[in-house]
PDB file of N, CA, C and O in Angstrom:
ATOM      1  N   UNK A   1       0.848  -1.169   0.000  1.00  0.00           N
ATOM      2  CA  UNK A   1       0.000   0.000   0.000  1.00  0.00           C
ATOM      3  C   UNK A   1       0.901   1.241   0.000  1.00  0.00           C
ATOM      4  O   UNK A   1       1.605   1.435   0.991  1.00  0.00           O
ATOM      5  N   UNK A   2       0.937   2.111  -1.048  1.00  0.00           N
ATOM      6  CA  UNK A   2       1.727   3.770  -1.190  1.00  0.00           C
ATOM      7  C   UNK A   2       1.187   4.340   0.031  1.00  0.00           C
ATOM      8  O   UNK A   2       0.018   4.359   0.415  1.00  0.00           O
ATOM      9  N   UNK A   3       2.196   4.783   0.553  1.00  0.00           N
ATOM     10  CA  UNK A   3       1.571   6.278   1.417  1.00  0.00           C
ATOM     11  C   UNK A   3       1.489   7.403   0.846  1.00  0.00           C
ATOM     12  O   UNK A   3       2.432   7.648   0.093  1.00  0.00           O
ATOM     13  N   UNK A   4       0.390   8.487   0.964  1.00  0.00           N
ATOM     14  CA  UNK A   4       0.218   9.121   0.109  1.00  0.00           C
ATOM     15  C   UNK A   4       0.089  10.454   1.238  1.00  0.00           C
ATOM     16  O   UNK A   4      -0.693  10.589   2.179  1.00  0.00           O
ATOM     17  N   UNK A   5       1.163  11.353   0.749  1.00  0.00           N
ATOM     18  CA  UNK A   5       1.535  12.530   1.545  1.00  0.00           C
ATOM     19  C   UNK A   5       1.433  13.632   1.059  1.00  0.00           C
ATOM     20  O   UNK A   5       2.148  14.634   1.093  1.00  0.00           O
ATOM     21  N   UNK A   6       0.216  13.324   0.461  1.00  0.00           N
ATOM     22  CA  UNK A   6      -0.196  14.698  -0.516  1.00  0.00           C
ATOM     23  C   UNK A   6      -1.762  15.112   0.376  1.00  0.00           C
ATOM     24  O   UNK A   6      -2.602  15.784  -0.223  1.00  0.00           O
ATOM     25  N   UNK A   7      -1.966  14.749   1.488  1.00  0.00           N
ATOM     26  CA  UNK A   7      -2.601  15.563   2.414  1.00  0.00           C
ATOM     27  C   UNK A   7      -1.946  15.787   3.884  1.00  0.00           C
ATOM     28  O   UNK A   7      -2.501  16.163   4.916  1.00  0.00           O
ATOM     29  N   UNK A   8      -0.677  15.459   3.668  1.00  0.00           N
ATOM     30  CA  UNK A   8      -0.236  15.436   5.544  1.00  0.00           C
ATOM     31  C   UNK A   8       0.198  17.286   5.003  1.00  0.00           C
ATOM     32  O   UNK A   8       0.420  17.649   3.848  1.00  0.00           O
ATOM     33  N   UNK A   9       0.204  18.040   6.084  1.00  0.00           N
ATOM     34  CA  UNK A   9       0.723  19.311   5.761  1.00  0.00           C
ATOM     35  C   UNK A   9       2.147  19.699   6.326  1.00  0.00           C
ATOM     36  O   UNK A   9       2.834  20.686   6.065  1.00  0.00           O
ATOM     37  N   UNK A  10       2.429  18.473   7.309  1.00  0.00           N
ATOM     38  CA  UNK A  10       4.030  18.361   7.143  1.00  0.00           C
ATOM     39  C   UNK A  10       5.052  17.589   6.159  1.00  0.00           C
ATOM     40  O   UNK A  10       6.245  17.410   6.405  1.00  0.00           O
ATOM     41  N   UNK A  11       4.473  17.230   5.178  1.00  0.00           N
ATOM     42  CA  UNK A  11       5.156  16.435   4.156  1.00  0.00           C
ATOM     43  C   UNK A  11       6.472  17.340   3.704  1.00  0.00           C
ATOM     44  O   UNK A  11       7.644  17.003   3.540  1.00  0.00           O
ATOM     45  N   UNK A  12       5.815  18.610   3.569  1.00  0.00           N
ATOM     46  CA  UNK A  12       7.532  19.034   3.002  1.00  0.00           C
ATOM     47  C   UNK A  12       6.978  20.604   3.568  1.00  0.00           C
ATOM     48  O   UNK A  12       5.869  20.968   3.960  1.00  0.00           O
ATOM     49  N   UNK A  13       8.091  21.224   3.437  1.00  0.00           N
ATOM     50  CA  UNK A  13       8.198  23.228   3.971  1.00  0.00           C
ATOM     51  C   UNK A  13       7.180  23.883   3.463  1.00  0.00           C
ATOM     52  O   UNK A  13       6.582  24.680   4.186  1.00  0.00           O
ATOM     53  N   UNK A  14       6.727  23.655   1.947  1.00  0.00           N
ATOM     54  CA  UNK A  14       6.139  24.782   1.135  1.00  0.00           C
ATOM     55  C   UNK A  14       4.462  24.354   2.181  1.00  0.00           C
ATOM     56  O   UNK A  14       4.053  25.194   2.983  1.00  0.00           O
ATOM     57  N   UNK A  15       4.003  23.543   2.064  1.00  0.00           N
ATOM     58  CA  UNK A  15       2.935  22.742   2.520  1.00  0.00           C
ATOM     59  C   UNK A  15       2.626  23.053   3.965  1.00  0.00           C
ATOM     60  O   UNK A  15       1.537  23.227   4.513  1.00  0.00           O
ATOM     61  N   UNK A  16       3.978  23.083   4.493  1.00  0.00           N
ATOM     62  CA  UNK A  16       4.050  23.286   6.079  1.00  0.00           C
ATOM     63  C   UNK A  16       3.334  25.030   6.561  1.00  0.00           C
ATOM     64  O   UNK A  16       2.434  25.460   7.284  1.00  0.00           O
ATOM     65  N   UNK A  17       4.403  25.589   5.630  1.00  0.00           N
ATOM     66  CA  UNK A  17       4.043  26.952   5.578  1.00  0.00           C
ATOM     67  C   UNK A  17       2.625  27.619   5.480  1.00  0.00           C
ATOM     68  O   UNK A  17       1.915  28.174   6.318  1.00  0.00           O
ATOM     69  N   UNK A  18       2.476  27.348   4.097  1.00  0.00           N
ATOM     70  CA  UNK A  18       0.421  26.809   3.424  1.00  0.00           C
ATOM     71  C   UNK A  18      -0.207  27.019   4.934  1.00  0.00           C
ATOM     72  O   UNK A  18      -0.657  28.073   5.384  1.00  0.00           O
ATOM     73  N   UNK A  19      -0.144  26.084   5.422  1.00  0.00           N
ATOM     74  CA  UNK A  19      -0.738  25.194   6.505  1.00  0.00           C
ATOM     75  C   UNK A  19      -0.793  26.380   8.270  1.00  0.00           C
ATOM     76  O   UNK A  19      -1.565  26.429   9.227  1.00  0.00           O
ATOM     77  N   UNK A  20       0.402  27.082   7.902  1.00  0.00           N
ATOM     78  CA  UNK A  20       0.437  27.839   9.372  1.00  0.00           C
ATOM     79  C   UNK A  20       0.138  29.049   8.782  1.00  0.00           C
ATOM     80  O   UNK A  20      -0.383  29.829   9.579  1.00  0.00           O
ATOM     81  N   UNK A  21       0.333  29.625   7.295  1.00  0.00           N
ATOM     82  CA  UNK A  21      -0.175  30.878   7.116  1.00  0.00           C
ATOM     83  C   UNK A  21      -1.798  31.135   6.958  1.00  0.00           C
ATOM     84  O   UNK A  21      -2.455  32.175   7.007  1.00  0.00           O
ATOM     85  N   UNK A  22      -2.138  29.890   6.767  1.00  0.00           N
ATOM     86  CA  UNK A  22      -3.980  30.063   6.531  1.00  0.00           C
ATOM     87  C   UNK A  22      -4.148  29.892   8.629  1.00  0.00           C
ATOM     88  O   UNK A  22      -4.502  30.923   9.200  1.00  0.00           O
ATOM     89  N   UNK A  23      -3.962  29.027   9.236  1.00  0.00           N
ATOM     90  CA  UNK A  23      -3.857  29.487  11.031  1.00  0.00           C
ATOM     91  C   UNK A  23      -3.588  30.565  11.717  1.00  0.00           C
ATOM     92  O   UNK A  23      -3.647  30.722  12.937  1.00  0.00           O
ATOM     93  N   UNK A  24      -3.134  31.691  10.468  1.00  0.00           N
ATOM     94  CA  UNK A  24      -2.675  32.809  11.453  1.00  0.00           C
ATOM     95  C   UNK A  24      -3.621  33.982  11.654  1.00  0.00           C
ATOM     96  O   UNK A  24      -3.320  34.885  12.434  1.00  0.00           O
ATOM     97  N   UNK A  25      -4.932  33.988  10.860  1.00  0.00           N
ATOM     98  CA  UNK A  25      -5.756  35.048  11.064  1.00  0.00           C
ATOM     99  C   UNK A  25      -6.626  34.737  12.094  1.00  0.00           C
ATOM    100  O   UNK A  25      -7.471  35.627  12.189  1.00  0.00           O
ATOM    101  N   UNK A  26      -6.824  33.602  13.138  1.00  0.00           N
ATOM    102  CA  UNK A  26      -7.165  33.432  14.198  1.00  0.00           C
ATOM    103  C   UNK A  26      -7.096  34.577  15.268  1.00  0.00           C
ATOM    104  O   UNK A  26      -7.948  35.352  15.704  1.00  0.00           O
ATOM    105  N   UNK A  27      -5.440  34.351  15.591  1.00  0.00           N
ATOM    106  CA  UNK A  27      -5.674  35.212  16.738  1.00  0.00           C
ATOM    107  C   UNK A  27      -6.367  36.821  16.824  1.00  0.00           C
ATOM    108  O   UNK A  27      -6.702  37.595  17.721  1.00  0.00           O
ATOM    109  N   UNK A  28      -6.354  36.802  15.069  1.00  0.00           N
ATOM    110  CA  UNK A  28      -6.528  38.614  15.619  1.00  0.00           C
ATOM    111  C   UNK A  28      -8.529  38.686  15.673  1.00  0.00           C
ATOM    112  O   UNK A  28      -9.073  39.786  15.766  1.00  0.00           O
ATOM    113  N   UNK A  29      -9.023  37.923  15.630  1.00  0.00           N
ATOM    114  CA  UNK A  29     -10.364  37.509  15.771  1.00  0.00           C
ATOM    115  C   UNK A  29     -10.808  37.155  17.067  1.00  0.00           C
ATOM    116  O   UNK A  29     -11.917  37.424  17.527  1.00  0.00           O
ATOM    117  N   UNK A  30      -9.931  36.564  17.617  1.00  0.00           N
ATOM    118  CA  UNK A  30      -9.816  36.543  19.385  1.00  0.00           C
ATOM    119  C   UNK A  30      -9.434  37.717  20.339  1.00  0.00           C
ATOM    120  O   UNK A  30      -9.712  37.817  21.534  1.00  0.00           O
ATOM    121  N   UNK A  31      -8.682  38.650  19.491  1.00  0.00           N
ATOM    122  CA  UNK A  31      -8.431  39.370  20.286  1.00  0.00           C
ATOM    123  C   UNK A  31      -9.349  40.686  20.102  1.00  0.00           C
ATOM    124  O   UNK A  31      -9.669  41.442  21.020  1.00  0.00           O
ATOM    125  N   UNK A  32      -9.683  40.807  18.862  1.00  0.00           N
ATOM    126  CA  UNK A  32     -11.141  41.425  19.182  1.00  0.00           C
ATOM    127  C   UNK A  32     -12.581  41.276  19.788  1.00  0.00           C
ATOM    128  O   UNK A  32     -13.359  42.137  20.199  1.00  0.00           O
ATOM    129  N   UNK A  33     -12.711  39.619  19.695  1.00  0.00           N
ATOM    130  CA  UNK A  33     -13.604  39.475  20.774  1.00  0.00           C
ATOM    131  C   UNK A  33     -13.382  39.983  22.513  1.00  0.00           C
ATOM    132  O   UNK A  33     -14.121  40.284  23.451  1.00  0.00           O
ATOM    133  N   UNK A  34     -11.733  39.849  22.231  1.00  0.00           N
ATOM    134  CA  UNK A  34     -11.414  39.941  24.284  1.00  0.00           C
ATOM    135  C   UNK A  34     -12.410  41.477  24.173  1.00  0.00           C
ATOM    136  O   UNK A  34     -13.494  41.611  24.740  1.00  0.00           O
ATOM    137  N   UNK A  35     -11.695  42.608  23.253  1.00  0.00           N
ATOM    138  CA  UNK A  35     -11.728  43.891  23.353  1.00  0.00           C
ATOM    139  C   UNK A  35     -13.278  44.010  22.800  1.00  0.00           C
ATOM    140  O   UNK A  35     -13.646  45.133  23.145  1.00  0.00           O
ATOM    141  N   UNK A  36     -14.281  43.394  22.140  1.00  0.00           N
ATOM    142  CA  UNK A  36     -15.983  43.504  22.861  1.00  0.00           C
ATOM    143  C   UNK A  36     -15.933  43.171  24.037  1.00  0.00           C
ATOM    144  O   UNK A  36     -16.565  43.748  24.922  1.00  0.00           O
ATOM    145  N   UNK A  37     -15.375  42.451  24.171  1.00  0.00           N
ATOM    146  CA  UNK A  37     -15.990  41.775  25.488  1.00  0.00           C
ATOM    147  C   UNK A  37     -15.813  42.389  26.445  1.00  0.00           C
ATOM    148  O   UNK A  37     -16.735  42.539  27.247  1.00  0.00           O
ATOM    149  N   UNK A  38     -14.562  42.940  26.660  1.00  0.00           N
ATOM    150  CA  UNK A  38     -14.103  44.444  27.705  1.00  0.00           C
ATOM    151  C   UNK A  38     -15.045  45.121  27.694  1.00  0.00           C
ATOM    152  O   UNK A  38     -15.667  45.134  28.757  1.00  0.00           O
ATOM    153  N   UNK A  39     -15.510  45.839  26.736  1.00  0.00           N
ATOM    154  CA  UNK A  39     -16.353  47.092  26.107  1.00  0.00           C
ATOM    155  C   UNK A  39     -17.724  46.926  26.895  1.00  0.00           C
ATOM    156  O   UNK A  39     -18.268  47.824  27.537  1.00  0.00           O
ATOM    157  N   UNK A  40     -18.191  45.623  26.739  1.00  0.00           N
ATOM    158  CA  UNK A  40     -19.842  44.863  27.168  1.00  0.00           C
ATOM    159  C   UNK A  40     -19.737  45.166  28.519  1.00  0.00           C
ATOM    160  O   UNK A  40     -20.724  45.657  29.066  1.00  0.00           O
ATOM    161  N   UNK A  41     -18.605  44.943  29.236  1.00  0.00           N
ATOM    162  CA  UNK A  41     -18.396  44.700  31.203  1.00  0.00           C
ATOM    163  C   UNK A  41     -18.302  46.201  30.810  1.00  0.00           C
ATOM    164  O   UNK A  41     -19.426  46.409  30.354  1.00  0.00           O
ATOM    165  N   UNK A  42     -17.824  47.009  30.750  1.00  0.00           N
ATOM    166  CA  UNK A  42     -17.458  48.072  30.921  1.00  0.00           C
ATOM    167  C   UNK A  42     -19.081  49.129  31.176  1.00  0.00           C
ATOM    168  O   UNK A  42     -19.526  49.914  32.013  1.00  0.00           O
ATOM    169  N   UNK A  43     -19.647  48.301  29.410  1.00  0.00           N
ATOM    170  CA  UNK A  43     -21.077  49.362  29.309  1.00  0.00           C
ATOM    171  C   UNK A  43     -21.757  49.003  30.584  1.00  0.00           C
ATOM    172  O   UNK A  43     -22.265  49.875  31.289  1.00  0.00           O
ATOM    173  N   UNK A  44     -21.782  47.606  30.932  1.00  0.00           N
ATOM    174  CA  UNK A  44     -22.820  46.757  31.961  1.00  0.00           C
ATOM    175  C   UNK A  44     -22.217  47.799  33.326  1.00  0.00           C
ATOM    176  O   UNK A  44     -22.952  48.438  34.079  1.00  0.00           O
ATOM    177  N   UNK A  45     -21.199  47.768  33.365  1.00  0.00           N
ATOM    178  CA  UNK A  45     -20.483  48.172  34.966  1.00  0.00           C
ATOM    179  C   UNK A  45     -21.156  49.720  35.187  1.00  0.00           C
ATOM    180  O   UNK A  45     -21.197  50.211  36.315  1.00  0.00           O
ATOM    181  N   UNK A  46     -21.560  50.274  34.268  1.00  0.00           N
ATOM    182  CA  UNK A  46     -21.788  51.912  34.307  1.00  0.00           C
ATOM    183  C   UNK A  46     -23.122  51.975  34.556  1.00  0.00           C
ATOM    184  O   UNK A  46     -23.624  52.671  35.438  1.00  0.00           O
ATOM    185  N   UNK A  47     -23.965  50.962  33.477  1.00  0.00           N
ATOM    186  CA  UNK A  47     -25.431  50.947  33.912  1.00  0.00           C
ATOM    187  C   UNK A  47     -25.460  50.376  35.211  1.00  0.00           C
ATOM    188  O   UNK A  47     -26.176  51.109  35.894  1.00  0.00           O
ATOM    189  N   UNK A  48     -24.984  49.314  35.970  1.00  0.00           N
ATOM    190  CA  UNK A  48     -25.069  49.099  37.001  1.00  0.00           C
ATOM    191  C   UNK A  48     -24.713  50.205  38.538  1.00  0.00           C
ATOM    192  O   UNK A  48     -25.344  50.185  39.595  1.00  0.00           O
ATOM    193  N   UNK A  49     -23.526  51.082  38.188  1.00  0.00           N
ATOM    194  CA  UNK A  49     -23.415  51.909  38.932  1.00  0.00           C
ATOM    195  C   UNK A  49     -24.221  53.105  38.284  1.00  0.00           C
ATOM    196  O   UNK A  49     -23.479  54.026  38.625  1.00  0.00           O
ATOM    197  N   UNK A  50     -25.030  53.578  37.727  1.00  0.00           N
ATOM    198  CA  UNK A  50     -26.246  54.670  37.410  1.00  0.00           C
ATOM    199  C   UNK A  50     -27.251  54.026  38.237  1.00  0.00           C
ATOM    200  O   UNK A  50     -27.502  54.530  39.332  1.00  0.00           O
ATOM    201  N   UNK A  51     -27.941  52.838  37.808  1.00  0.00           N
ATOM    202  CA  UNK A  51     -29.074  52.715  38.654  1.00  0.00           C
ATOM    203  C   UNK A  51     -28.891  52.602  39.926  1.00  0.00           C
ATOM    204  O   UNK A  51     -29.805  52.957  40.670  1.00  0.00           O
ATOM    205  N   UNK A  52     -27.499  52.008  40.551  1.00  0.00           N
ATOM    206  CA  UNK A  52     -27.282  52.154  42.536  1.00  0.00           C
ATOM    207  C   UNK A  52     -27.401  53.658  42.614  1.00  0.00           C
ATOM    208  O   UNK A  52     -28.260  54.077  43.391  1.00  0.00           O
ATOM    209  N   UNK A  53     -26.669  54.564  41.924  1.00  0.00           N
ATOM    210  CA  UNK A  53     -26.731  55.868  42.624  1.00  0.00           C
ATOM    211  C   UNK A  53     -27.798  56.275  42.313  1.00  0.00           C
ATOM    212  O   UNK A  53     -27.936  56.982  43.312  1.00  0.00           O
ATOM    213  N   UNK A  54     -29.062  56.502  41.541  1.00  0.00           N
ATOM    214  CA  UNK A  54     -30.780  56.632  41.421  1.00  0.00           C
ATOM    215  C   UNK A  54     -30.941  56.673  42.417  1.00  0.00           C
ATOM    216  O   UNK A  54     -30.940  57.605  43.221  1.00  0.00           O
ATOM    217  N   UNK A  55     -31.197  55.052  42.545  1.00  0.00           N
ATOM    218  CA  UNK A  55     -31.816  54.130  43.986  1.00  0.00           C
ATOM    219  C   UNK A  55     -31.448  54.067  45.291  1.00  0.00           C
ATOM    220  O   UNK A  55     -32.102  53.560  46.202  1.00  0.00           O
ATOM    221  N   UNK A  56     -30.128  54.721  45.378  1.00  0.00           N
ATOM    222  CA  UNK A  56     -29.452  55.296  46.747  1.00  0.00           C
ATOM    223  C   UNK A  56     -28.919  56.833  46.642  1.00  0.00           C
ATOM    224  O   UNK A  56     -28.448  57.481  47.577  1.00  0.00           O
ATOM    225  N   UNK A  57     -29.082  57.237  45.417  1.00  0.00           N
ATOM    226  CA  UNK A  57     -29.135  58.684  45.793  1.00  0.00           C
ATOM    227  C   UNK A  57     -29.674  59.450  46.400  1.00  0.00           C
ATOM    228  O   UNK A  57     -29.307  60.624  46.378  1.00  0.00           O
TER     229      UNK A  57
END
């Protein structure tokens, strides 16, 4: 039976490369979620301290 290394993506450099340059637009998709996600606590934290000072003002 041939082994056939025309789907492993470490078979050779060019392939390898292929393989980590299409993986690299990840992180910057994560790191804009962190920075909504900051933004969301942030909006939440303000409405939460407006309505205490209302209600205990």
């Amino acid at each position: 039976m041939p082994e056939n290394d025309d789907l492993d993506p470490g078979a050779n450099t060019q392939m390898w490369q292929a393989f980590v340059d299409r993986a690299d637009p990840e992180p910057s998709r994560s790191s804009g979620m962190r920075v909504a996600l900051v933004a969301a606590a942030l909006v939440v934290l303000v409405i939460v301290v407006a309505l205490a000072w209302l209600l205990f003002g």
